[in-house]
C-alpha positions in Angstrom: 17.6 -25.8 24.2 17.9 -27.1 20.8 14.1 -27.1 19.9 13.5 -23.5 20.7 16.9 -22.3 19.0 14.8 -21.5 15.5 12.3 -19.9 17.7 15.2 -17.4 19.0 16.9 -16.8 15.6 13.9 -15.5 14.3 12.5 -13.3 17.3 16.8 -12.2 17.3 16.5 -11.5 13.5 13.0 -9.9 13.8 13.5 -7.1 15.9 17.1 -6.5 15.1 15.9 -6.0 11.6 13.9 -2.8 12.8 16.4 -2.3 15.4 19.2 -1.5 12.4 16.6 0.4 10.3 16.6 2.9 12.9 20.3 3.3 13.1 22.2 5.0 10.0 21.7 2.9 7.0 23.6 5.2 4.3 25.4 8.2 3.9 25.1 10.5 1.1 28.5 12.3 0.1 28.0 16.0 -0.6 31.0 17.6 -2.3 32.0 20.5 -3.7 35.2 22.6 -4.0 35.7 24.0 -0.5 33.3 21.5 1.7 32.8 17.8 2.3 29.7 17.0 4.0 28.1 13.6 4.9 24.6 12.9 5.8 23.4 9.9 7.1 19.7 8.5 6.8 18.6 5.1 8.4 16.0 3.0 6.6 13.3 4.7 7.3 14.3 7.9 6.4 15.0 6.5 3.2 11.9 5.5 2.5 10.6 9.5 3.2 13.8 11.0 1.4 13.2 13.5 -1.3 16.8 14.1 -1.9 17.3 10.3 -2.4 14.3 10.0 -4.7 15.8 11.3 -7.8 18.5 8.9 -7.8 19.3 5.9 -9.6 18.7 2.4 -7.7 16.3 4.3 -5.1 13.4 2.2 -6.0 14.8 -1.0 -5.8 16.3 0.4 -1.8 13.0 0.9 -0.8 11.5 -1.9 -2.5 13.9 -4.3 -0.5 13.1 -2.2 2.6 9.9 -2.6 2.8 10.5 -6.6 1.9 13.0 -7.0 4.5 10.2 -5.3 7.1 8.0 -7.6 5.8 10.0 -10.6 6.7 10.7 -9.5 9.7 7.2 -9.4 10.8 6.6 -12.8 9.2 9.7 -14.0 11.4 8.1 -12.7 14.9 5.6 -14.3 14.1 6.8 -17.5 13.0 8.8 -17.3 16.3 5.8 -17.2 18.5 4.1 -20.1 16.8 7.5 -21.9 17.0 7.1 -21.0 20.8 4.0 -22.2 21.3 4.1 -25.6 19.2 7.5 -26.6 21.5 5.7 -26.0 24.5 2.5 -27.6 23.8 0.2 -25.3 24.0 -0.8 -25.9 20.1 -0.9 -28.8 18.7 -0.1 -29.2 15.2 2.3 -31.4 12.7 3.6 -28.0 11.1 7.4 -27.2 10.8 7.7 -23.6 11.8 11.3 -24.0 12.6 11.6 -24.8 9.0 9.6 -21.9 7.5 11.4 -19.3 9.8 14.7 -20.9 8.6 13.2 -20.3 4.8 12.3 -16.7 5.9 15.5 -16.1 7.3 17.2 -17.1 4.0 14.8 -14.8 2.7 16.0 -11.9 4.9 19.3 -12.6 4.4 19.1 -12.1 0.4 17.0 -9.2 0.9 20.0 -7.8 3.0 22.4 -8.7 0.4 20.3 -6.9 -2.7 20.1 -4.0 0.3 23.7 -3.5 0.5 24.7 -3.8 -3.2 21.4 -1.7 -4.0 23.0 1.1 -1.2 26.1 0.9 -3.5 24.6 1.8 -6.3 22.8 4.3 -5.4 22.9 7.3 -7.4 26.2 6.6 -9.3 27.2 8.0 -12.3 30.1 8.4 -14.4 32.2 11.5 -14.9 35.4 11.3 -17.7 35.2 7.5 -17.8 35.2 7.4 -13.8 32.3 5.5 -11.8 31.4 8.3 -8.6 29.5 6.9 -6.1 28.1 8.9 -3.8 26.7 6.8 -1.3 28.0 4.3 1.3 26.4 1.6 3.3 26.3 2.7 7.1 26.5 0.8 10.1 22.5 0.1 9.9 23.0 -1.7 6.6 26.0 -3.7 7.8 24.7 -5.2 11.0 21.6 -5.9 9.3 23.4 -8.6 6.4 26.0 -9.7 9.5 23.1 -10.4 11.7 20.4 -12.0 9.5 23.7 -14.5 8.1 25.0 -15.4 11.8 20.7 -16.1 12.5 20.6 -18.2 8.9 23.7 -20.2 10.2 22.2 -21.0 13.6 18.8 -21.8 12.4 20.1 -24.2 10.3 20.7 -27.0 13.8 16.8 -26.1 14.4 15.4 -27.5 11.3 15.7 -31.5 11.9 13.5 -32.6 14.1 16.1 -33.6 17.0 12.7 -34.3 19.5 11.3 -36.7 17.1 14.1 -39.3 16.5 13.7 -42.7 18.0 16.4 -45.4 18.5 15.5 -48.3 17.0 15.4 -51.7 18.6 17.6 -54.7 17.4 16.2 -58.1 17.0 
């Protein structure tokens, strides 16, 4: 079980990254004197947003967006190759358990810029006072929780537990 755990942290961390894109990934606070009205948007709403794209930070959002799809394509298929390498079917000395644990640390940064980017979003001071109107959804949260827990997990798939020999005494 132990020799196919990287291979299921990254397929896990793969599609969940998509998976959490598609749920709300920030809300935008619209407030005036007589009405308080939130709107989510998941990630890939973000990236189509015309109301976002005026705002501070919104570049570097989508910029880590599209990274973090990137890296979860890279982990799928990392996964697969990881799959097929502990089953035999190819054979070859590469470490994909390794590289998906380096992709994963990857993800996991990218989720980290993602959340602090969300935060930042569009703020701007009034009177001395930092207003921030947007806050990171549920999307944005599972996405760093997830892609950590996977980092953590991947981390008993990296040595090569197959490969170790006892040695003999003389």
């Amino acid at each position: 079980m132990r020799r196919f755990l990287g291979a299921l942290c990254s397929s896990v961390a793969g599609i969940l990254t998509f998976v959490f894109l598609s749920i709300p990934f920030v809300s935008l606070n619209a407030e005036n004197a007589t009405l308080q009205e939130a709107t989510s948007y998941t990630g890939w709403e973000i990236l189509q947003s015309d109301l976002l794209a005026n705002m501070d930070g919104y570049n570097l959002v989508k910029i880590f967006i599209i990274v973090s799809i990137v890296i979860a394509c890279l982990l799928i298929i990392m996964a697969v190759l990881s799959l097929l390498k502990e089953t035999n079917i190819i054979k070859t000395s590469a470490n994909f358990n390794f590289y998906a644990f380096l992709l994963l640390i990857l993800l996991t940064v990218s989720a980290v810029v993602l959340i602090i980017g969300v935060s930042n979003l569009g703020s701007y001071e009034i009177l001395g006072e930092t207003i921030k109107p947007c806050k990171a959804k549920v999307g944005a949260i599972l996405n760093i929780v997830f892609a950590g827990i996977c980092t953590v997990l991947a981390i008993f798939s990296t040595s090569s537990s197959g490969s170790k020999k006892k040695r003999k005494r003389k």
